[in-house]
C-alpha positions in Angstrom: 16.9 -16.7 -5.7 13.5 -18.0 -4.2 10.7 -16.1 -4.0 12.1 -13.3 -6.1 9.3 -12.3 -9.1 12.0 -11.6 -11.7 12.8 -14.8 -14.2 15.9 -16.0 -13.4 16.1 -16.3 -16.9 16.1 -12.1 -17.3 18.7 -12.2 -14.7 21.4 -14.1 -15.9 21.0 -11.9 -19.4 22.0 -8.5 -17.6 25.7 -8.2 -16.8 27.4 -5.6 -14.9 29.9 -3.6 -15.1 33.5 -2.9 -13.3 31.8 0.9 -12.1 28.4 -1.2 -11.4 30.5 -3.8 -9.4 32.0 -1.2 -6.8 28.7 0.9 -7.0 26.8 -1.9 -5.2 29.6 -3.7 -3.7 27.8 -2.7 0.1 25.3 -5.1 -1.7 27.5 -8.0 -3.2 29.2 -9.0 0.1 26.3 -9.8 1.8 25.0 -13.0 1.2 21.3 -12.3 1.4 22.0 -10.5 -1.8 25.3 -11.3 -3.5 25.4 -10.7 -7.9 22.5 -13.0 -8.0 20.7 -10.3 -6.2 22.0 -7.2 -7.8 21.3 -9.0 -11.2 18.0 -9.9 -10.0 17.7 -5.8 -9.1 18.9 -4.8 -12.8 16.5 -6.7 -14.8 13.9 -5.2 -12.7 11.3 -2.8 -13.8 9.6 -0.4 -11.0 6.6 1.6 -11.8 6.3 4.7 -9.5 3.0 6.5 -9.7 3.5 10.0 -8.4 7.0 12.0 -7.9 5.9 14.3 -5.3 6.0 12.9 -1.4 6.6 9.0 -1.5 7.5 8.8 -4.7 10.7 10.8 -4.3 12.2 8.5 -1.6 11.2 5.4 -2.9 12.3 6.3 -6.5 15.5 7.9 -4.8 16.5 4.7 -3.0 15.8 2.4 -5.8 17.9 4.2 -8.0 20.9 4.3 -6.1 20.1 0.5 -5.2 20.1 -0.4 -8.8 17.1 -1.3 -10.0 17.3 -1.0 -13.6 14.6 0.7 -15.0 12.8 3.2 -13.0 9.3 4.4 -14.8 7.6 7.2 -13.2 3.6 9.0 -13.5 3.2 12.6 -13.2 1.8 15.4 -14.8 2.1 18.5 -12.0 4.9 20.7 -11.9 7.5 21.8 -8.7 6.0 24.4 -6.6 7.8 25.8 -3.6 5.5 24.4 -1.4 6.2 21.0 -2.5 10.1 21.5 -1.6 9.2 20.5 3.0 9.2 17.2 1.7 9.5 16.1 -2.1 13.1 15.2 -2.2 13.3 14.5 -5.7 13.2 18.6 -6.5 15.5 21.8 -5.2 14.7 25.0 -5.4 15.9 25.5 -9.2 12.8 23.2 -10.0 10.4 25.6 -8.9 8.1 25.6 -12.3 10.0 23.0 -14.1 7.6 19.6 -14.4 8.5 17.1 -12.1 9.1 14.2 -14.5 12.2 16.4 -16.2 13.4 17.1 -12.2 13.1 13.7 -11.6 15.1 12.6 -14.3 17.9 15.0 -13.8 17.9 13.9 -10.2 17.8 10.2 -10.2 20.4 10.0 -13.7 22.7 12.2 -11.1 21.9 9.7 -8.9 22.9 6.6 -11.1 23.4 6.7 -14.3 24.0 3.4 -14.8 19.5 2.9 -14.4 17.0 3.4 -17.5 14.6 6.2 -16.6 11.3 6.1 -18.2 8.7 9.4 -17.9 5.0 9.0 -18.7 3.6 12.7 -18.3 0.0 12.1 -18.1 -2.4 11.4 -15.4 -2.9 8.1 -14.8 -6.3 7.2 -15.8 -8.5 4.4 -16.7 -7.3 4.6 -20.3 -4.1 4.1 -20.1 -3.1 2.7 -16.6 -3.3 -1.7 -17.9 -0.9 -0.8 -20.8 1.5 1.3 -18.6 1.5 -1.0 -15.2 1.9 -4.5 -18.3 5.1 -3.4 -18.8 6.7 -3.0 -14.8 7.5 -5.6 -12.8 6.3 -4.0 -9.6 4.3 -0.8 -9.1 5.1 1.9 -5.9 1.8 3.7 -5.3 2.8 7.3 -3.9 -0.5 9.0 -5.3 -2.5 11.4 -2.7 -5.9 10.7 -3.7 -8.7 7.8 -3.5 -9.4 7.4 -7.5 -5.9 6.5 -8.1 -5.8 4.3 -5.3 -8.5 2.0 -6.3 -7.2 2.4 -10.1 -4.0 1.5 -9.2 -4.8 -1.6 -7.1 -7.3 -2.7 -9.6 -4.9 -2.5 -12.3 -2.2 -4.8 -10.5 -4.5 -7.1 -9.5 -6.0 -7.8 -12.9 -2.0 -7.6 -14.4 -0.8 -9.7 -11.5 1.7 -7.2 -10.4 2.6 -6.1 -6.5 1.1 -2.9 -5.2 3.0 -1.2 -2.7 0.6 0.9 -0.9 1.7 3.8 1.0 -0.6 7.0 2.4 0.7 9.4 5.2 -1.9 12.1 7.2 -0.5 14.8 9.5 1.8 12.7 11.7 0.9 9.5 10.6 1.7 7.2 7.7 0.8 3.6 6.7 2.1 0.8 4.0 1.5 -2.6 2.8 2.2 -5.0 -0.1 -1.3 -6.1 -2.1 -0.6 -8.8 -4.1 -3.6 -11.2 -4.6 -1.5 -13.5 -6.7 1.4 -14.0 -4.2 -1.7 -14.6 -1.4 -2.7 -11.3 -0.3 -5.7 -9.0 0.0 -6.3 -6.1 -2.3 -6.7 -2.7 -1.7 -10.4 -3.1 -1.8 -10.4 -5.9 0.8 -9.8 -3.3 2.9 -11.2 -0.5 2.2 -14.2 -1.7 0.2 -15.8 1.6 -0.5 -14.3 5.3 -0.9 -15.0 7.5 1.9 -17.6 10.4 1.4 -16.2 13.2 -1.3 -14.3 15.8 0.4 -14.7 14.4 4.0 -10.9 13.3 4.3 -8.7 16.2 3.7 -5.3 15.9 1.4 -1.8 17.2 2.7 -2.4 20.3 1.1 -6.1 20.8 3.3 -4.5 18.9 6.5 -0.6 19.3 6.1 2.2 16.6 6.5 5.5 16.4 8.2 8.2 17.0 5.9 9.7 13.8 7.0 7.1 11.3 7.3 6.6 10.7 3.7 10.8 9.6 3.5 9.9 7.0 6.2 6.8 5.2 4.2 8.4 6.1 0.6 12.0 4.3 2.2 9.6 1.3 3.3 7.6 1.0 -0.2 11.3 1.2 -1.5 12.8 -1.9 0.5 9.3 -4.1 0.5 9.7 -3.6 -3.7 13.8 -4.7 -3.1 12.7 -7.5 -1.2 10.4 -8.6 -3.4 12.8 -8.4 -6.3 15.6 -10.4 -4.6 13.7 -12.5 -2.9 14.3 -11.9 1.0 13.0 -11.6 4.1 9.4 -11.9 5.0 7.3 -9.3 2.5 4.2 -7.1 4.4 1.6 -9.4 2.6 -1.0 -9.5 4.7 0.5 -7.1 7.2 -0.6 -3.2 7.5 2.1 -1.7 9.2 1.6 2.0 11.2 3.8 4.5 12.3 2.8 7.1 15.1 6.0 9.7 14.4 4.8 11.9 17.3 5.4 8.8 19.6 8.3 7.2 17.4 6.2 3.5 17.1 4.9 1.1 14.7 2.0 -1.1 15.0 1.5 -4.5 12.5 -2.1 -5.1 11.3 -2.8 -8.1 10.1 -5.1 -8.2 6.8 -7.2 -11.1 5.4 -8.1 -11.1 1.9 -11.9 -10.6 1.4 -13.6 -13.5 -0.6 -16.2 -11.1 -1.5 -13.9 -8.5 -2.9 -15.1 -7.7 -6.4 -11.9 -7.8 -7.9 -9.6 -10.0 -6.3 -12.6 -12.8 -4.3 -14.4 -16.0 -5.8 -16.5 -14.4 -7.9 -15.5 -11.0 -8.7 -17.2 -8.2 -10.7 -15.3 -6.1 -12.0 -12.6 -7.2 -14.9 -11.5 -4.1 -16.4 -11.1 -0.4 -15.1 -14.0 1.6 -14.6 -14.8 5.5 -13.8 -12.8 6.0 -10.7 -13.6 9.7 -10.2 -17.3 8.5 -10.3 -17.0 5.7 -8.2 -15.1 7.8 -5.3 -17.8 10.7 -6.1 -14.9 13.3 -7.2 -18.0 14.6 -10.1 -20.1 16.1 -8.3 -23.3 15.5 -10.3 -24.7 19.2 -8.8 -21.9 21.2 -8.4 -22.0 24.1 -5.8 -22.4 27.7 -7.3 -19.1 29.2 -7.3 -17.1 32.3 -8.3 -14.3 32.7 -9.7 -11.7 35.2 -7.9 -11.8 37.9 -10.4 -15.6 38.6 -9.9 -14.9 38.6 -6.0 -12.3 41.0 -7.2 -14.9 43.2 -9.2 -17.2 42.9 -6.4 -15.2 44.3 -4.0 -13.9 47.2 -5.9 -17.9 47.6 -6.9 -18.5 48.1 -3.1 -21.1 45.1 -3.6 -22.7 44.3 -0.1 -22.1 40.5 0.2 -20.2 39.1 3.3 -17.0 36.7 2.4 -17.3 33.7 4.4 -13.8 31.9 5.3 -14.1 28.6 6.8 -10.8 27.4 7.6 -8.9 26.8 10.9 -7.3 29.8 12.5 -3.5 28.7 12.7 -4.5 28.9 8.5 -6.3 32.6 9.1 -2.5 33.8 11.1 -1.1 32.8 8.0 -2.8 34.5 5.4 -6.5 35.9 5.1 -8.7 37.7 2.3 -8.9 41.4 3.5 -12.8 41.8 5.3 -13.5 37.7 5.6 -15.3 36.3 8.6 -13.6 33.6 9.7 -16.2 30.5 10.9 -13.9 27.3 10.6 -16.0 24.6 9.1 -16.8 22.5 12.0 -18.3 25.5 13.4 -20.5 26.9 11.2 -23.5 24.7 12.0 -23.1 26.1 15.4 -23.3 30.0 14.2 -25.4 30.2 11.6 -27.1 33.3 13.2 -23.6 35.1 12.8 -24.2 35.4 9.2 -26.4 37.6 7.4 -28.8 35.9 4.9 -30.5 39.2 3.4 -26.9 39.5 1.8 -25.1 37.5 -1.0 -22.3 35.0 0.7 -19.1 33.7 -0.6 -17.3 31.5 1.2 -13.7 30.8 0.8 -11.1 28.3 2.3 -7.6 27.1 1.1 -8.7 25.4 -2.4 -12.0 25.5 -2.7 -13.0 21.6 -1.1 -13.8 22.7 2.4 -16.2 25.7 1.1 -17.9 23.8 -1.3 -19.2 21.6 1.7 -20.1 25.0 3.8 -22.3 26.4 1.1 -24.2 22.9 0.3 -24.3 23.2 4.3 -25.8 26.7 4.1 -28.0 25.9 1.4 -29.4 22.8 3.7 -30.1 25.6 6.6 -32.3 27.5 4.0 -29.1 29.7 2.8 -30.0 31.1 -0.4 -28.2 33.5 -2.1 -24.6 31.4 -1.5 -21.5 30.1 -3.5 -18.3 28.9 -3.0 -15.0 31.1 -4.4 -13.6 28.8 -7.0 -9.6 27.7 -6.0 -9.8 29.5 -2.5 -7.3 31.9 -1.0 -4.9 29.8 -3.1 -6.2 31.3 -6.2 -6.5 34.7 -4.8 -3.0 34.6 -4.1 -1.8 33.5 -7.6 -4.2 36.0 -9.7 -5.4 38.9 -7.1 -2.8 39.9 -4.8 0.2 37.9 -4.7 1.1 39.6 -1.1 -1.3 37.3 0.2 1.1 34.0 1.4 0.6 30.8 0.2 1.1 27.7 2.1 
Protein backbone atom coordinates (compact mmCIF):
# COMPACT_ATOMS: atom_id res chain seq x y z
CA UNK A 1 0.00 0.00 0.00
CA UNK A 2 1.39 3.59 -0.23
CA UNK A 3 3.12 5.10 2.27
CA UNK A 4 3.40 1.98 4.29
CA UNK A 5 7.50 1.51 5.51
CA UNK A 6 7.33 -2.24 5.14
CA UNK A 7 8.70 -3.67 1.45
CA UNK A 8 6.04 -4.84 -0.29
CA UNK A 9 8.41 -7.42 -1.09
CA UNK A 10 8.38 -8.77 2.89
CA UNK A 11 4.77 -8.67 2.51
CA UNK A 12 3.81 -10.81 -0.05
CA UNK A 13 6.42 -13.53 1.57
CA UNK A 14 4.26 -13.94 4.92
CA UNK A 15 1.06 -15.84 4.43
CA UNK A 16 -1.63 -16.38 6.84
CA UNK A 17 -3.41 -18.78 8.08
CA UNK A 18 -7.25 -20.10 8.28
CA UNK A 19 -7.15 -19.13 12.49
CA UNK A 20 -5.11 -15.86 11.39
CA UNK A 21 -7.77 -15.16 8.70
CA UNK A 22 -10.89 -15.07 11.21
CA UNK A 23 -8.53 -13.62 13.98
CA UNK A 24 -8.29 -10.31 12.01
CA UNK A 25 -11.23 -10.61 9.86
CA UNK A 26 -12.66 -7.08 11.75
CA UNK A 27 -9.52 -5.96 9.75
CA UNK A 28 -9.81 -7.72 6.21
CA UNK A 29 -13.27 -6.33 5.44
CA UNK A 30 -12.33 -2.98 5.60
CA UNK A 31 -10.86 -1.61 2.75
CA UNK A 32 -8.42 0.72 4.26
CA UNK A 33 -6.73 -2.40 5.35
CA UNK A 34 -7.85 -5.58 3.57
CA UNK A 35 -4.86 -8.86 3.48
CA UNK A 36 -2.63 -6.35 1.90
CA UNK A 37 -2.72 -4.60 5.16
CA UNK A 38 -2.75 -7.41 7.67
CA UNK A 39 0.23 -8.88 5.55
CA UNK A 40 1.80 -5.57 5.67
CA UNK A 41 1.16 -5.84 9.78
CA UNK A 42 2.84 -9.53 9.88
CA UNK A 43 6.03 -8.76 8.37
CA UNK A 44 6.34 -5.95 10.73
CA UNK A 45 8.78 -5.70 13.45
CA UNK A 46 7.87 -3.27 16.56
CA UNK A 47 10.45 -2.29 19.05
CA UNK A 48 8.81 -1.33 22.47
CA UNK A 49 11.17 0.21 24.91
CA UNK A 50 9.71 -0.23 28.36
CA UNK A 51 6.73 -2.69 29.55
CA UNK A 52 5.56 -0.83 32.40
CA UNK A 53 2.81 2.19 31.64
CA UNK A 54 2.74 2.83 27.75
CA UNK A 55 4.32 0.06 26.83
CA UNK A 56 1.69 -2.39 28.10
CA UNK A 57 -1.08 -0.86 25.92
CA UNK A 58 0.73 -0.25 22.98
CA UNK A 59 2.35 -3.75 22.99
CA UNK A 60 -1.17 -5.08 24.10
CA UNK A 61 -2.92 -3.66 21.05
CA UNK A 62 -0.38 -4.55 18.59
CA UNK A 63 -0.38 -7.93 19.48
CA UNK A 64 -3.86 -8.58 19.15
CA UNK A 65 -3.71 -6.51 15.79
CA UNK A 66 -1.10 -8.77 14.38
CA UNK A 67 1.95 -7.31 14.14
CA UNK A 68 4.33 -10.02 13.75
CA UNK A 69 7.07 -9.67 15.86
CA UNK A 70 6.79 -7.67 18.96
CA UNK A 71 10.46 -7.01 20.67
CA UNK A 72 10.35 -5.54 23.98
CA UNK A 73 13.28 -3.53 26.58
CA UNK A 74 13.14 -3.97 30.18
CA UNK A 75 15.09 -4.90 33.00
CA UNK A 76 12.73 -4.08 36.33
CA UNK A 77 10.54 -6.40 37.83
CA UNK A 78 6.39 -6.22 38.71
CA UNK A 79 5.82 -4.54 41.87
CA UNK A 80 2.37 -4.01 43.22
CA UNK A 81 2.52 -0.53 42.78
CA UNK A 82 2.97 -0.90 39.20
CA UNK A 83 -0.47 -2.94 38.90
CA UNK A 84 -2.95 1.07 38.80
CA UNK A 85 -1.88 1.10 35.46
CA UNK A 86 0.67 -1.45 33.76
CA UNK A 87 -1.79 -3.71 32.10
CA UNK A 88 0.56 -6.05 30.83
CA UNK A 89 0.98 -7.64 34.67
CA UNK A 90 -1.76 -9.21 37.41
CA UNK A 91 -1.23 -9.59 40.63
CA UNK A 92 0.58 -13.19 40.29
CA UNK A 93 3.41 -11.08 38.59
CA UNK A 94 4.23 -9.34 41.64
CA UNK A 95 8.24 -10.17 41.67
CA UNK A 96 8.36 -11.98 38.45
CA UNK A 97 10.51 -9.69 35.70
CA UNK A 98 8.34 -8.01 33.42
CA UNK A 99 9.77 -9.32 30.16
CA UNK A 100 8.69 -13.10 31.29
CA UNK A 101 4.90 -11.36 32.34
CA UNK A 102 4.92 -9.83 29.23
CA UNK A 103 5.53 -12.72 27.32
CA UNK A 104 3.02 -14.85 28.96
CA UNK A 105 0.55 -12.13 28.47
CA UNK A 106 0.86 -11.01 24.91
CA UNK A 107 1.51 -15.15 23.66
CA UNK A 108 -2.10 -15.47 25.59
CA UNK A 109 -2.93 -12.72 23.70
CA UNK A 110 -1.93 -14.08 20.14
CA UNK A 111 -0.04 -16.65 19.66
CA UNK A 112 0.17 -16.49 16.27
CA UNK A 113 3.03 -13.11 16.92
CA UNK A 114 6.94 -13.71 17.52
CA UNK A 115 7.91 -12.29 20.90
CA UNK A 116 11.36 -11.15 21.36
CA UNK A 117 12.76 -10.00 25.13
CA UNK A 118 16.00 -8.01 25.50
CA UNK A 119 16.46 -7.90 29.45
CA UNK A 120 18.91 -5.08 29.73
CA UNK A 121 18.72 -1.46 30.00
CA UNK A 122 18.91 0.19 27.05
CA UNK A 123 22.04 1.96 26.86
CA UNK A 124 24.37 3.62 24.53
CA UNK A 125 26.08 0.24 23.92
CA UNK A 126 23.67 -1.60 22.76
CA UNK A 127 20.57 0.51 21.70
CA UNK A 128 21.89 0.94 17.31
CA UNK A 129 22.25 -2.93 17.18
CA UNK A 130 18.88 -3.56 18.92
CA UNK A 131 16.62 -0.56 17.22
CA UNK A 132 18.71 -2.00 13.32
CA UNK A 133 16.71 -4.79 13.58
CA UNK A 134 12.79 -3.22 14.13
CA UNK A 135 10.93 -1.72 11.77
CA UNK A 136 9.41 0.88 14.08
CA UNK A 137 10.30 1.74 17.70
CA UNK A 138 7.33 2.68 20.61
CA UNK A 139 9.12 4.84 23.23
CA UNK A 140 7.18 4.12 26.56
CA UNK A 141 10.37 4.91 28.76
CA UNK A 142 9.80 7.40 31.93
CA UNK A 143 13.01 9.22 31.93
CA UNK A 144 15.01 11.96 29.89
CA UNK A 145 18.34 9.75 29.02
CA UNK A 146 16.37 7.25 27.29
CA UNK A 147 14.44 9.70 25.49
CA UNK A 148 17.23 11.44 23.84
CA UNK A 149 18.95 7.83 23.33
CA UNK A 150 16.09 6.64 21.80
CA UNK A 151 15.34 9.37 19.36
CA UNK A 152 18.94 9.69 18.49
CA UNK A 153 19.17 6.10 17.77
CA UNK A 154 16.17 6.20 15.19
CA UNK A 155 17.22 9.06 13.67
CA UNK A 156 20.70 7.83 12.76
CA UNK A 157 18.92 4.12 11.79
CA UNK A 158 16.15 5.90 9.99
CA UNK A 159 13.47 4.28 11.97
CA UNK A 160 9.98 6.07 13.35
CA UNK A 161 9.96 7.12 16.98
CA UNK A 162 6.72 7.12 18.62
CA UNK A 163 6.98 9.43 21.47
CA UNK A 164 4.73 9.19 24.29
CA UNK A 165 5.22 10.84 28.07
CA UNK A 166 2.11 11.25 30.51
CA UNK A 167 2.42 13.71 33.99
CA UNK A 168 -0.44 13.59 36.62
CA UNK A 169 -3.40 14.14 34.43
CA UNK A 170 -1.81 14.85 31.36
CA UNK A 171 -0.22 12.94 28.49
CA UNK A 172 1.38 13.81 25.10
CA UNK A 173 2.52 11.86 21.74
CA UNK A 174 4.01 12.39 18.40
CA UNK A 175 5.67 10.54 15.56
CA UNK A 176 9.59 11.75 15.01
CA UNK A 177 10.75 10.60 11.91
CA UNK A 178 13.34 12.94 10.18
CA UNK A 179 13.53 10.74 7.19
CA UNK A 180 9.73 10.64 6.46
CA UNK A 181 9.95 14.77 6.95
CA UNK A 182 9.68 15.33 10.56
CA UNK A 183 11.48 16.94 13.58
CA UNK A 184 13.32 14.90 16.08
CA UNK A 185 13.01 14.71 19.58
CA UNK A 186 15.73 17.26 20.03
CA UNK A 187 14.02 19.83 17.74
CA UNK A 188 11.95 20.16 20.38
CA UNK A 189 13.28 19.87 23.37
CA UNK A 190 16.84 20.80 22.59
CA UNK A 191 18.23 20.47 25.97
CA UNK A 192 17.31 18.19 29.12
CA UNK A 193 15.70 20.03 31.82
CA UNK A 194 17.76 20.60 35.15
CA UNK A 195 18.47 17.02 37.06
CA UNK A 196 15.71 16.27 39.43
CA UNK A 197 13.53 19.40 38.74
CA UNK A 198 10.79 17.35 36.77
CA UNK A 199 9.37 14.69 38.99
CA UNK A 200 8.73 10.90 37.54
CA UNK A 201 5.19 9.12 38.21
CA UNK A 202 6.53 7.57 41.11
CA UNK A 203 7.55 11.43 42.77
CA UNK A 204 4.30 13.09 41.08
CA UNK A 205 1.85 10.07 40.48
CA UNK A 206 -0.25 9.18 37.26
CA UNK A 207 -3.78 8.26 36.60
CA UNK A 208 -4.15 4.67 36.15
CA UNK A 209 -5.78 5.36 32.92
CA UNK A 210 -3.93 7.95 31.19
CA UNK A 211 -1.03 5.94 30.10
CA UNK A 212 -3.80 3.31 28.11
CA UNK A 213 -4.93 6.45 26.17
CA UNK A 214 -1.22 7.68 24.88
CA UNK A 215 0.12 3.85 24.87
CA UNK A 216 -3.42 3.03 22.46
CA UNK A 217 -2.33 6.21 20.35
CA UNK A 218 1.55 5.18 20.04
CA UNK A 219 -0.10 1.80 19.10
CA UNK A 220 -2.45 3.03 16.07
CA UNK A 221 0.25 5.94 14.86
CA UNK A 222 2.85 2.61 14.53
CA UNK A 223 -0.43 0.63 12.68
CA UNK A 224 -0.76 3.41 10.45
CA UNK A 225 2.44 3.78 9.64
CA UNK A 226 2.77 0.08 8.89
CA UNK A 227 -0.25 -0.13 6.55
CA UNK A 228 -0.01 2.89 5.21
CA UNK A 229 -3.22 5.11 6.20
CA UNK A 230 -4.50 7.94 7.27
CA UNK A 231 -2.60 11.14 7.99
CA UNK A 232 0.53 10.07 10.61
CA UNK A 233 1.27 12.84 13.66
CA UNK A 234 4.50 13.95 11.82
CA UNK A 235 4.84 17.21 12.64
CA UNK A 236 1.89 17.28 15.00
CA UNK A 237 2.17 17.19 19.06
CA UNK A 238 -1.01 16.13 20.15
CA UNK A 239 -2.22 16.83 24.12
CA UNK A 240 -4.80 15.47 26.15
CA UNK A 241 -6.23 17.36 29.25
CA UNK A 242 -8.10 14.10 30.92
CA UNK A 243 -9.45 16.26 33.72
CA UNK A 244 -11.30 18.31 30.98
CA UNK A 245 -11.73 15.26 28.48
CA UNK A 246 -9.71 17.46 25.34
CA UNK A 247 -7.00 17.29 22.93
CA UNK A 248 -5.00 20.04 21.62
CA UNK A 249 -2.71 19.57 18.10
CA UNK A 250 0.77 21.32 18.12
CA UNK A 251 2.20 21.79 15.25
CA UNK A 252 6.24 21.04 15.16
CA UNK A 253 8.82 22.29 12.70
CA UNK A 254 11.91 20.41 12.36
CA UNK A 255 14.93 22.52 13.67
CA UNK A 256 17.69 23.01 10.97
CA UNK A 257 20.01 23.47 13.72
CA UNK A 258 19.26 20.26 15.46
CA UNK A 259 22.52 18.47 15.98
CA UNK A 260 21.29 15.31 14.91
CA UNK A 261 18.75 15.46 12.51
CA UNK A 262 19.60 19.53 10.85
CA UNK A 263 22.08 20.64 7.97
CA UNK A 264 24.97 20.09 9.63
CA UNK A 265 24.67 17.98 12.56
CA UNK A 266 27.11 16.98 15.39
CA UNK A 267 26.52 14.21 16.75
CA UNK A 268 26.73 10.70 14.57
CA UNK A 269 26.80 8.16 17.13
CA UNK A 270 25.41 7.80 20.75
CA UNK A 271 26.92 9.50 23.47
CA UNK A 272 26.73 9.48 27.46
CA UNK A 273 23.10 10.14 27.97
CA UNK A 274 23.11 10.05 31.84
CA UNK A 275 25.87 12.82 31.49
CA UNK A 276 24.33 14.76 29.04
CA UNK A 277 20.79 14.96 31.02
CA UNK A 278 23.10 15.46 34.39
CA UNK A 279 21.68 12.03 36.05
CA UNK A 280 25.78 11.73 37.55
CA UNK A 281 25.99 13.99 39.77
CA UNK A 282 29.64 14.91 39.63
CA UNK A 283 29.39 15.85 43.74
CA UNK A 284 26.92 13.75 45.07
CA UNK A 285 25.08 14.81 48.23
CA UNK A 286 26.17 13.12 51.55
CA UNK A 287 23.76 10.46 52.24
CA UNK A 288 22.85 7.60 54.56
CA UNK A 289 21.79 4.68 54.18
CA UNK A 290 18.55 3.51 56.18
CA UNK A 291 20.25 1.06 58.44
CA UNK A 292 22.53 3.79 60.09
CA UNK A 293 19.23 6.02 60.52
CA UNK A 294 18.20 2.79 62.02
CA UNK A 295 21.24 2.51 64.45
CA UNK A 296 20.89 6.12 65.15
CA UNK A 297 17.74 6.10 66.35
CA UNK A 298 17.98 3.07 68.56
CA UNK A 299 21.48 4.96 69.72
CA UNK A 300 19.17 7.84 70.89
CA UNK A 301 21.57 10.10 68.57
CA UNK A 302 20.30 13.78 68.69
CA UNK A 303 19.87 14.62 64.90
CA UNK A 304 16.47 15.85 63.59
CA UNK A 305 14.96 13.70 60.43
CA UNK A 306 13.91 16.18 57.94
CA UNK A 307 10.96 14.88 55.50
CA UNK A 308 10.26 17.07 52.63
CA UNK A 309 7.50 15.76 50.83
CA UNK A 310 3.87 16.89 50.30
CA UNK A 311 1.40 16.15 53.07
CA UNK A 312 -1.35 14.06 51.14
CA UNK A 313 2.33 11.74 50.95
CA UNK A 314 2.91 12.40 54.97
CA UNK A 315 -1.29 10.89 55.60
CA UNK A 316 0.02 8.03 53.76
CA UNK A 317 2.98 6.93 55.47
CA UNK A 318 5.67 8.78 57.64
CA UNK A 319 9.14 7.87 59.48
CA UNK A 320 8.17 7.85 63.20
CA UNK A 321 9.62 11.61 64.83
CA UNK A 322 10.14 13.41 61.06
CA UNK A 323 9.39 17.04 60.56
CA UNK A 324 7.60 17.39 57.78
CA UNK A 325 8.81 20.82 55.59
CA UNK A 326 7.56 19.92 51.88
CA UNK A 327 10.31 21.02 49.59
CA UNK A 328 8.98 24.13 48.16
CA UNK A 329 8.81 25.23 51.59
CA UNK A 330 11.82 24.87 53.21
CA UNK A 331 13.54 27.99 51.90
CA UNK A 332 10.78 29.73 53.65
CA UNK A 333 11.50 28.02 57.25
CA UNK A 334 14.83 27.51 57.51
CA UNK A 335 14.67 28.95 61.11
CA UNK A 336 12.33 25.82 61.95
CA UNK A 337 15.33 23.69 61.87
CA UNK A 338 18.03 23.25 64.22
CA UNK A 339 21.60 23.63 62.76
CA UNK A 340 23.61 22.79 66.11
CA UNK A 341 22.18 19.22 65.33
CA UNK A 342 23.06 16.60 62.53
CA UNK A 343 20.00 16.61 59.75
CA UNK A 344 18.73 13.92 57.62
CA UNK A 345 16.34 14.53 55.29
CA UNK A 346 14.08 12.08 53.75
CA UNK A 347 11.43 12.02 50.92
CA UNK A 348 9.75 9.18 48.85
CA UNK A 349 13.13 7.98 46.89
CA UNK A 350 15.69 9.92 47.77
CA UNK A 351 15.58 12.75 44.48
CA UNK A 352 13.54 15.46 46.20
CA UNK A 353 15.98 15.28 49.45
CA UNK A 354 18.99 15.33 47.72
CA UNK A 355 17.90 18.84 46.36
CA UNK A 356 16.82 19.98 50.09
CA UNK A 357 20.25 19.14 51.56
CA UNK A 358 22.35 20.89 48.54
CA UNK A 359 19.64 23.58 49.46
CA UNK A 360 20.55 23.53 53.14
CA UNK A 361 24.15 23.35 52.47
CA UNK A 362 23.68 26.69 50.16
CA UNK A 363 21.93 28.42 53.44
CA UNK A 364 25.21 27.55 55.37
CA UNK A 365 23.64 23.97 56.61
CA UNK A 366 26.50 22.03 57.65
CA UNK A 367 26.29 19.01 59.26
CA UNK A 368 23.42 17.57 56.49
CA UNK A 369 22.65 14.45 54.29
CA UNK A 370 20.14 12.99 52.40
CA UNK A 371 18.64 9.24 53.57
CA UNK A 372 19.65 7.14 50.63
CA UNK A 373 16.16 5.42 48.81
CA UNK A 374 13.79 7.49 51.08
CA UNK A 375 10.76 6.24 53.08
CA UNK A 376 10.68 3.73 50.15
CA UNK A 377 13.76 2.03 51.46
CA UNK A 378 12.73 2.25 54.94
CA UNK A 379 9.78 0.47 54.15
CA UNK A 380 11.47 -2.42 52.35
CA UNK A 381 14.47 -2.94 54.93
CA UNK A 382 13.33 -1.20 58.42
CA UNK A 383 9.82 -1.57 59.08
CA UNK A 384 7.74 -3.02 56.51
CA UNK A 385 4.51 -1.55 58.46
CA UNK A 386 5.33 1.59 57.02
CA UNK A 387 3.01 1.67 53.47
CA UNK A 388 4.45 2.14 50.31
CA UNK A 389 2.93 3.84 47.55
Amino acid sequence: MKGSIIDDRRAAAVHMSTEELQRYSRHLIMPEVTAEGQHRLKAARVLCIGAGGLGSPAAVYLAAAGVGTIGIVDFDHVDLSNLQRQILHGTKDIGRGKLESARDRLRDMNPEIGIELHNCRFSSEDASQIVSEYDVVVDGSDNFATRYLSNDVCVFERKPNMYGSVFRFEGQTTVFAPHLGGPCYRCLFPEPPPPDSVPNCAQAGVLGVLPGIIGMLQAIETIKLIVGIGEPLIGRLLHFDALKVRFRELNLRRDPRCPVCGENPTIFSPIDYDQFCGSREEQPVPAMSVHELKRKMDGREPFELIDVREPFEYEIARIDGAKLIPLREIGERLDEIQREQPIVVHCHSGQRSAQAVRLLQQRGFNNVCNLEGGIDAWSDHIDPSVPKY
